[in-house]
N, CA, C and O atoms as a MOPAC input file, in Angstrom:
PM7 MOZYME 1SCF
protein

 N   -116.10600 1   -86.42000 1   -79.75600 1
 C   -114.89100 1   -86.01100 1   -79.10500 1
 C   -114.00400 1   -85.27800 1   -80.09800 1
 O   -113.75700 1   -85.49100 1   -81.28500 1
 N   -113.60500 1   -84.35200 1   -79.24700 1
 C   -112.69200 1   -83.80000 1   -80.60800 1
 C   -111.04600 1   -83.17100 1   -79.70600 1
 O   -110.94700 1   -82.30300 1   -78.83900 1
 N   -109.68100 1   -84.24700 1   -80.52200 1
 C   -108.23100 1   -84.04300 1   -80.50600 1
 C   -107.91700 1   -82.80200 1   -80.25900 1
 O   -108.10000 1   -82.00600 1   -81.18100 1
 N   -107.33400 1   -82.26300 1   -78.89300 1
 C   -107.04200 1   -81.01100 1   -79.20100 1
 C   -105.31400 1   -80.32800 1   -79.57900 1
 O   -104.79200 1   -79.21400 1   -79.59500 1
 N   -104.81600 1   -81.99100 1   -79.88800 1
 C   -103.51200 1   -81.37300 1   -80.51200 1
 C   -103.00300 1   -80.71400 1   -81.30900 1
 O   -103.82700 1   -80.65000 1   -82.22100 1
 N   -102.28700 1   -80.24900 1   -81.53400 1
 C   -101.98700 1   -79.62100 1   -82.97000 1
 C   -100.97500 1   -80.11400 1   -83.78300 1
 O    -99.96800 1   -80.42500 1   -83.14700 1
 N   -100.89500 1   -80.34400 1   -85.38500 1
 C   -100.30000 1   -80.93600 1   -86.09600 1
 C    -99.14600 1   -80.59300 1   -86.74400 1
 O    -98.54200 1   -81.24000 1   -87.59900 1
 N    -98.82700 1   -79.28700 1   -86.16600 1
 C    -97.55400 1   -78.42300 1   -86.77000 1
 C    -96.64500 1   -78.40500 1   -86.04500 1
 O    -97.06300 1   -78.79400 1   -84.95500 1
 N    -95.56400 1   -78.16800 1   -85.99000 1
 C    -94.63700 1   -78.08400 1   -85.06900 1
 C    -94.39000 1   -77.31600 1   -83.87000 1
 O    -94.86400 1   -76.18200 1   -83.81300 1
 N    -93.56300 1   -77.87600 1   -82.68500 1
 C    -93.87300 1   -77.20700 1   -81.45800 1
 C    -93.13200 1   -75.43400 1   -81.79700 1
 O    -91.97600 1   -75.24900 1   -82.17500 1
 N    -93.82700 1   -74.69300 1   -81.62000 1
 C    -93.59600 1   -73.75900 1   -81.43100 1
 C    -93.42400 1   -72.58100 1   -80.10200 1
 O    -93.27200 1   -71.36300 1   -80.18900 1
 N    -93.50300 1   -73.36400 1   -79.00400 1
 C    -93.48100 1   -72.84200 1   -77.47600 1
 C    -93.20600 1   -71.33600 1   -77.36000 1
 O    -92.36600 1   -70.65900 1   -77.95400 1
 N    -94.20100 1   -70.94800 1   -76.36700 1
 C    -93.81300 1   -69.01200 1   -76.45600 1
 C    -94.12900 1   -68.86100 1   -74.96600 1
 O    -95.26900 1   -69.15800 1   -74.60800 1
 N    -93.25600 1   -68.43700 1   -74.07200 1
 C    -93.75800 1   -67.69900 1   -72.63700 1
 C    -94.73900 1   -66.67800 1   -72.95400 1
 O    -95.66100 1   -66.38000 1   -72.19500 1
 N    -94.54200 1   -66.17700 1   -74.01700 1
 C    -95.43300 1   -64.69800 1   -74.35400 1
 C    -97.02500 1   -65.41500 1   -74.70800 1
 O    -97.13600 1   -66.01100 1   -75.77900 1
 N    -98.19400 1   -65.32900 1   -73.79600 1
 C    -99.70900 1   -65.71800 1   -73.85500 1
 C   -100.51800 1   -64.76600 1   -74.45200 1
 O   -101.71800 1   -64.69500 1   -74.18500 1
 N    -99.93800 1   -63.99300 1   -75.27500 1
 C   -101.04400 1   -62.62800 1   -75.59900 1
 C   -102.07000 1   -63.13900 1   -76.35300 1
 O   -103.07400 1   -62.42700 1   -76.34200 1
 N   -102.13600 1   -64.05200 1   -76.94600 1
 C   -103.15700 1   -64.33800 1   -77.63600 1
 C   -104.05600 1   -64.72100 1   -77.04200 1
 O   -105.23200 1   -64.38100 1   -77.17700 1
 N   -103.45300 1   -65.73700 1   -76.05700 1
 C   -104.50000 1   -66.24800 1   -74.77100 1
 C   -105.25700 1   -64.89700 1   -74.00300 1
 O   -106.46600 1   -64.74300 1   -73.83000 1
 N   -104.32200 1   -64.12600 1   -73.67000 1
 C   -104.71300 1   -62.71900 1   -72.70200 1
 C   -105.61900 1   -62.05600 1   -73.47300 1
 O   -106.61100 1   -61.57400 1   -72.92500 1
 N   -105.46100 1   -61.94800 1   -74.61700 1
 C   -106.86300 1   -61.53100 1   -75.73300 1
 C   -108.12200 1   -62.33500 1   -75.84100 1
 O   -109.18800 1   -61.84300 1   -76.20900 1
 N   -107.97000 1   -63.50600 1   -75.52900 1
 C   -109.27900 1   -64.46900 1   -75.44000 1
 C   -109.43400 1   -64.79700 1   -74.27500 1
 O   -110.17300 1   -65.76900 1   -74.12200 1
 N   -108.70300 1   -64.02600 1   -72.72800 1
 C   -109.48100 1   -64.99500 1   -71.35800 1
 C   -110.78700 1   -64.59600 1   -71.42700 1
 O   -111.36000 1   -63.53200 1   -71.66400 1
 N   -111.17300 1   -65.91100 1   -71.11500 1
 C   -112.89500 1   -66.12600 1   -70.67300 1
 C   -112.58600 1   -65.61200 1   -69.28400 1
 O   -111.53700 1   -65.52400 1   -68.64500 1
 N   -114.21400 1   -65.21000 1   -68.95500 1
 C   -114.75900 1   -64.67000 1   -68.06000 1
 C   -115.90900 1   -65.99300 1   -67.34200 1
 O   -116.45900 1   -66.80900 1   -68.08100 1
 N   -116.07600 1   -65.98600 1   -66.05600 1
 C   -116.91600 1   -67.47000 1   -65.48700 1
 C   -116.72100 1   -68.70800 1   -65.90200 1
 O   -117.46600 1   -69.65100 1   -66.16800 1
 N   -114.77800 1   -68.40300 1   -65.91200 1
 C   -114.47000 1   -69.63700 1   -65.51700 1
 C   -114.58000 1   -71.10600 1   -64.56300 1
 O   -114.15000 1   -71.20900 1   -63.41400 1
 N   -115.10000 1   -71.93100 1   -65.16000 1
 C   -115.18000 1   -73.47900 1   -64.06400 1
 C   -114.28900 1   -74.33900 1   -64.01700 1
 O   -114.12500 1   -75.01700 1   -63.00300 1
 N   -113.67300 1   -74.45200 1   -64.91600 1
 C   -112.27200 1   -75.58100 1   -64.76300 1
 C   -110.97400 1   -75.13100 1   -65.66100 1
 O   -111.15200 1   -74.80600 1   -66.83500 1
 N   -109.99600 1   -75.12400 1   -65.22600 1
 C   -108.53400 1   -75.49900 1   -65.28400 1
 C   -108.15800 1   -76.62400 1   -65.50300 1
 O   -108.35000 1   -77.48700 1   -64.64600 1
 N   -107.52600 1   -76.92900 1   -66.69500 1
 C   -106.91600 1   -78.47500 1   -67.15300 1
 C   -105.49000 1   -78.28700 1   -67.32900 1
 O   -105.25400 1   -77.32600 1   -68.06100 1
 N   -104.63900 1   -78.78500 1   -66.97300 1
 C   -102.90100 1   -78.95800 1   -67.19600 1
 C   -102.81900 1   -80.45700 1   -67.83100 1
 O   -103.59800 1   -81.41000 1   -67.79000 1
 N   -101.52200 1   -80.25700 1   -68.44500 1
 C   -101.18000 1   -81.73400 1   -68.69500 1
 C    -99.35300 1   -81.35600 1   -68.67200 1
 O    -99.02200 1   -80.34200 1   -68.05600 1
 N    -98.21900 1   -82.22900 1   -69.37300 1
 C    -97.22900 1   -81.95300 1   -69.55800 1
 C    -97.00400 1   -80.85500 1   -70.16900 1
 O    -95.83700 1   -80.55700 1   -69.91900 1
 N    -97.39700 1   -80.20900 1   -70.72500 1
 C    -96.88400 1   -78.94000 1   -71.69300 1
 C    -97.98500 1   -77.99500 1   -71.85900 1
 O    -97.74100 1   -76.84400 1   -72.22200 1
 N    -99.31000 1   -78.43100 1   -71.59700 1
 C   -100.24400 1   -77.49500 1   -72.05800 1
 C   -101.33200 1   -77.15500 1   -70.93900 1
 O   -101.45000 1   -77.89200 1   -69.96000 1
 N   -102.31200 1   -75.74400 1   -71.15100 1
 C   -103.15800 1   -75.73100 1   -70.26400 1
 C   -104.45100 1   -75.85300 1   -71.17300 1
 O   -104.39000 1   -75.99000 1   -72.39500 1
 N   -105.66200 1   -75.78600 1   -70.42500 1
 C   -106.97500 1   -75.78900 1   -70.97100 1
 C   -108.05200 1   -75.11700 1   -70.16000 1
 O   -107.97500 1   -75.69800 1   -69.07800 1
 N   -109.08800 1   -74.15100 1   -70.06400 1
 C   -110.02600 1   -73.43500 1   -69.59900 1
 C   -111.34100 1   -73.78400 1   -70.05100 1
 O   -111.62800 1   -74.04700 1   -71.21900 1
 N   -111.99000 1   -73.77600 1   -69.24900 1
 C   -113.89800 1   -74.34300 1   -69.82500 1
 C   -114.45800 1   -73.13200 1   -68.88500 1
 O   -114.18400 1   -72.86000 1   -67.71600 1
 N   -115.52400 1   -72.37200 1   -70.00700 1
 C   -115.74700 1   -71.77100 1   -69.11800 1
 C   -117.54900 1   -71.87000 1   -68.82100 1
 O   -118.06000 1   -72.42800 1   -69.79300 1
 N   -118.51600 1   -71.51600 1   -67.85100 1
 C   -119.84400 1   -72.11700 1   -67.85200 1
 C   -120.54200 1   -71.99500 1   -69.46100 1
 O   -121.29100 1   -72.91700 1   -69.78400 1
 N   -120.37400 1   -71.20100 1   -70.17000 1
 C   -121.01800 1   -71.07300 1   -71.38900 1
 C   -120.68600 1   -72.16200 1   -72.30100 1
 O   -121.55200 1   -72.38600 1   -73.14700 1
 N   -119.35300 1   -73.09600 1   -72.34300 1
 C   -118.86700 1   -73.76800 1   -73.04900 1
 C   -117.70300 1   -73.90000 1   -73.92900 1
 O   -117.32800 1   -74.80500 1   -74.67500 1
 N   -117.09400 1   -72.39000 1   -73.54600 1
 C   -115.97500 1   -72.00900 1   -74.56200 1
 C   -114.45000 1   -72.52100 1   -74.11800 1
 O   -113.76700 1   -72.74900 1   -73.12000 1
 N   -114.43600 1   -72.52700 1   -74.53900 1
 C   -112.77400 1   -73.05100 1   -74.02800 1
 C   -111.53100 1   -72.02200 1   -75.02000 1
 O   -111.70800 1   -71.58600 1   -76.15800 1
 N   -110.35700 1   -71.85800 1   -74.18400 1
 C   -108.74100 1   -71.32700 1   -74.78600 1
 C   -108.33300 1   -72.31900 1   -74.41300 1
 O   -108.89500 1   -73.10200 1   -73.64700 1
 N   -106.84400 1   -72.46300 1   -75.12000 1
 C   -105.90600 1   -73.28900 1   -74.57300 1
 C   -104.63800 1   -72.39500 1   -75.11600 1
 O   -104.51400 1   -71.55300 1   -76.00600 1
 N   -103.57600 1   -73.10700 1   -73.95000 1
 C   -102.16300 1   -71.96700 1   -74.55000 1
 C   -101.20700 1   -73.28200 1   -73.90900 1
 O   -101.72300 1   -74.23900 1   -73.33200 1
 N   -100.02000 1   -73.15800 1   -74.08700 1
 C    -98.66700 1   -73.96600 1   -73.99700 1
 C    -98.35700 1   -74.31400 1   -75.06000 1
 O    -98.56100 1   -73.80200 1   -76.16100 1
 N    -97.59500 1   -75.64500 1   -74.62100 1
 C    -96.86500 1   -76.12900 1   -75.91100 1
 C    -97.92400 1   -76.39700 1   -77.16100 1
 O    -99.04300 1   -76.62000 1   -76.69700 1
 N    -97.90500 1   -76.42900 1   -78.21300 1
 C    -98.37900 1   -77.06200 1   -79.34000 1
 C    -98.71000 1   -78.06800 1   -79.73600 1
 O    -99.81600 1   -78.34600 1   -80.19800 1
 N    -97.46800 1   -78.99700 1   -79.56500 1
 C    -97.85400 1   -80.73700 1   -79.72600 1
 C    -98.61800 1   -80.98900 1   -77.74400 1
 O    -98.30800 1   -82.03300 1   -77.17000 1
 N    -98.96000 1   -80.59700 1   -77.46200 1
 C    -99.10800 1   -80.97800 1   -75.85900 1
 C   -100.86800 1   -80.48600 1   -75.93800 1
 O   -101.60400 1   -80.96500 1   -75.07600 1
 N   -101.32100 1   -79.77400 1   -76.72700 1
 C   -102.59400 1   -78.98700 1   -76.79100 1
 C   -102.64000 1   -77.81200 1   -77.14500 1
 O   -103.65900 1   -77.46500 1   -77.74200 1
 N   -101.70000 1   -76.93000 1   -76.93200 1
 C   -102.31100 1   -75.96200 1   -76.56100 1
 C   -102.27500 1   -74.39900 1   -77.42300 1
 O   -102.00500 1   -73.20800 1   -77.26900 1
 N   -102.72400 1   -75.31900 1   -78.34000 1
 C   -102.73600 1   -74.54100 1   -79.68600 1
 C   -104.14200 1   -75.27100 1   -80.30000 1
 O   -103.91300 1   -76.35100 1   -80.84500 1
 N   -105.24400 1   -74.93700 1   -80.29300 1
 C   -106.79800 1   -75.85200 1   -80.60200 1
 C   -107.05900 1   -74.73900 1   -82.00800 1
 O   -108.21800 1   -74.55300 1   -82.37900 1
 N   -106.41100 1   -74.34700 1   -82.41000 1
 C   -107.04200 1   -73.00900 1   -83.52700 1
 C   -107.40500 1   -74.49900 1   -84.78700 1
 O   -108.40000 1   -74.24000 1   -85.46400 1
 N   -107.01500 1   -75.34100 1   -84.99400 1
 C   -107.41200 1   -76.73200 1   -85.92600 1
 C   -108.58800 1   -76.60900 1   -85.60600 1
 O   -109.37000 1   -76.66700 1   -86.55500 1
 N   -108.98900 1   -76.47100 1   -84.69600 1
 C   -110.38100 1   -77.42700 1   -84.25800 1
 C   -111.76300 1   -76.04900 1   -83.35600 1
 O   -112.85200 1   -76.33500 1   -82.85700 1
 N   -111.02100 1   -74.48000 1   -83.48500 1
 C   -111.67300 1   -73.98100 1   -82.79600 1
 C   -113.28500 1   -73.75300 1   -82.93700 1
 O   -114.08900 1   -73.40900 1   -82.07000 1
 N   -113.50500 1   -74.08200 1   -84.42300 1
 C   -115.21300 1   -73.83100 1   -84.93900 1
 C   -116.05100 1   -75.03300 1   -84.14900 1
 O   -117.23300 1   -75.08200 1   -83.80800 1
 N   -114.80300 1   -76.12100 1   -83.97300 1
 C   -115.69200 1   -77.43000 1   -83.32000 1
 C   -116.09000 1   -77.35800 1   -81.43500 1
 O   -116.93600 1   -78.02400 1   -80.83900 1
 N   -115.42900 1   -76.63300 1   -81.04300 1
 C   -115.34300 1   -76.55300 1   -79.83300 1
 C   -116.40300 1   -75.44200 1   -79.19600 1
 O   -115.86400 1   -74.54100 1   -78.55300 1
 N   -117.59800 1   -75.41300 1   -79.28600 1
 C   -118.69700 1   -75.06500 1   -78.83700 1
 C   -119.50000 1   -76.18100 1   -77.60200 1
 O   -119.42200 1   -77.40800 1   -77.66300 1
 N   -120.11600 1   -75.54400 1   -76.71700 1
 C   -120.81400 1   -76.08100 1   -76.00100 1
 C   -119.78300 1   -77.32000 1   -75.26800 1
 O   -120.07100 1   -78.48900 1   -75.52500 1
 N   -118.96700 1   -77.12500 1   -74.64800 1
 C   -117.85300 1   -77.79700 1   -74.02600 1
 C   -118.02400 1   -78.22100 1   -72.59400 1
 O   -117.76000 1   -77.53800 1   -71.60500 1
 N   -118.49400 1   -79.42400 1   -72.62100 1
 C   -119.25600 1   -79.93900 1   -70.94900 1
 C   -118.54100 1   -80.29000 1   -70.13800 1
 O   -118.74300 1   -80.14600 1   -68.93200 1
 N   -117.05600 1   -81.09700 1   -70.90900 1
 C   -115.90300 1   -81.27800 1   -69.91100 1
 C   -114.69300 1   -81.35900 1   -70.75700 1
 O   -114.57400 1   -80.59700 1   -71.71700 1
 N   -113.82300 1   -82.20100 1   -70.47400 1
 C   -112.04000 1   -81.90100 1   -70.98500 1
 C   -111.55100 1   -83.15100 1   -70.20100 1
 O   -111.61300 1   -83.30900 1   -68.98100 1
 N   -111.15900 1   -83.82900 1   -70.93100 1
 C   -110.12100 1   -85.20200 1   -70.38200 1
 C   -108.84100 1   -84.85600 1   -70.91300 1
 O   -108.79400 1   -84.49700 1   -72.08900 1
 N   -107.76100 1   -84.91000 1   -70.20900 1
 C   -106.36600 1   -84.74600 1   -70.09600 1
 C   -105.42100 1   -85.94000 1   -70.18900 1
 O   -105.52800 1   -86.68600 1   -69.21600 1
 N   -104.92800 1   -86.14900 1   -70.69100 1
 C   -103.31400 1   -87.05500 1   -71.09500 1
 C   -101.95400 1   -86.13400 1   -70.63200 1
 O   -101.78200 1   -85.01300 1   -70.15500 1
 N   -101.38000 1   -86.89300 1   -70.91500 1
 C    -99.59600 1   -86.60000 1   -70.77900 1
 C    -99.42900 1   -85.30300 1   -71.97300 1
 O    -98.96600 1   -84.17100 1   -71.83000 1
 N   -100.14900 1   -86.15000 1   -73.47800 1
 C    -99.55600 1   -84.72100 1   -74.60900 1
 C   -100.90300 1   -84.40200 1   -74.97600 1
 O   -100.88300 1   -83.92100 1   -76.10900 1
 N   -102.12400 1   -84.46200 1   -74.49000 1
 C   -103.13500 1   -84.17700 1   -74.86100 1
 C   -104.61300 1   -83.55000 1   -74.18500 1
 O   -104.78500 1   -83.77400 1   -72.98700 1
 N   -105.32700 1   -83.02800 1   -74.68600 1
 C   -106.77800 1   -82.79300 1   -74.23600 1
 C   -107.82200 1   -83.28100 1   -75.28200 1
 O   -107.66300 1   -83.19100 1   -76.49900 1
 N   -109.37900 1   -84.03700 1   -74.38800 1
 C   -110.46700 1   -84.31200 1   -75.67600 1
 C   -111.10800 1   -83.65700 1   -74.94100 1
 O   -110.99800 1   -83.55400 1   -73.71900 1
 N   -112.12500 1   -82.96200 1   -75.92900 1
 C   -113.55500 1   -82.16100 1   -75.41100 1
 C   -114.36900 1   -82.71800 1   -75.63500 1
 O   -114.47500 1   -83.10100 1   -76.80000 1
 N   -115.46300 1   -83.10400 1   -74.60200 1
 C   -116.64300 1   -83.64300 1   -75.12000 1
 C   -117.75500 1   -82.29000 1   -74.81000 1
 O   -117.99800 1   -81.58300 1   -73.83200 1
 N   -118.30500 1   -82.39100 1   -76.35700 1
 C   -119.51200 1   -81.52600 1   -76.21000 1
 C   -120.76800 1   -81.77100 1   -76.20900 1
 O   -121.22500 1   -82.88400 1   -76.47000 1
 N   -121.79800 1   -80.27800 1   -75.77600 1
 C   -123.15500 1   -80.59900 1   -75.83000 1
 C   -123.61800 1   -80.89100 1   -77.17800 1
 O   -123.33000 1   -80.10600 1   -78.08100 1
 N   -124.59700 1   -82.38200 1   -77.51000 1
 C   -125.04600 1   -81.95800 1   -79.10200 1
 C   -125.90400 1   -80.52200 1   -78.88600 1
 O   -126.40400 1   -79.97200 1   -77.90500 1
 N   -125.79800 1   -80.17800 1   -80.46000 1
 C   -126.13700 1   -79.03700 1   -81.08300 1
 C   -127.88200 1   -79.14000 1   -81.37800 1
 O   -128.37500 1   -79.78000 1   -82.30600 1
 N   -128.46800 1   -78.54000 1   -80.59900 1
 C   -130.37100 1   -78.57600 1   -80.94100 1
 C   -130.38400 1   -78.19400 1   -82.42600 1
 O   -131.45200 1   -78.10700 1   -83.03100 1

C-alpha cells in the first residue's frame, strides 16, 4: 500500500495545469475525499490534484504508483493498492 499524502504544506491552487498536462486517457474510476481527487486509469496510472495534505499532490510517491488496481479513500487521504511487479 502506498500513503498518498503529501508531507509539505498545503499549498491549494484552483489552477490544475499540471493535472491538465497529465489527464489520462481510459479512465475507470474517480476518487474524491475532503480536499482531494484521484483517477485510475485501465493501464494503472493514476493523477491526483486538490489540496496537498488531503492527497492530492502524490509527486512523493509517483515512481511507486504503477500498476494501480484500486484506491481506498479517507476524509484526508488516498492508499493505492498495486499489481505486484513480474
Amino acid at each position: 500500500m502506498i500513503y498518498l499524502s503529501a508531507t509539505h504544506p498545503t499549498s491549494y491552487s484552483p489552477a490544475y495545469s499540471p493535472v491538465k498536462a497529465s489527464l489520462l486517457s481510459n479512465i475507470v474510476a474517480i476518487y474524491a475525499n475532503a480536499g482531494a481527487f484521484v483517477a485510475i486509469a485501465s493501464d494503472g496510472r493514476v493523477v491526483t490534484w486538490g489540496d496537498d495534505d488531503a492527497g492530492g499532490d502524490s509527486s512523493a510517491v509517483a515512481s511507486k504508483l504503477v500498476n494501480v488496481k484500486s484506491i481506498s479513500h479517507s476524509g484526508s487521504a488516498f492508499t493505492a493498492m498495486c499489481r505486484a511487479s513480474a
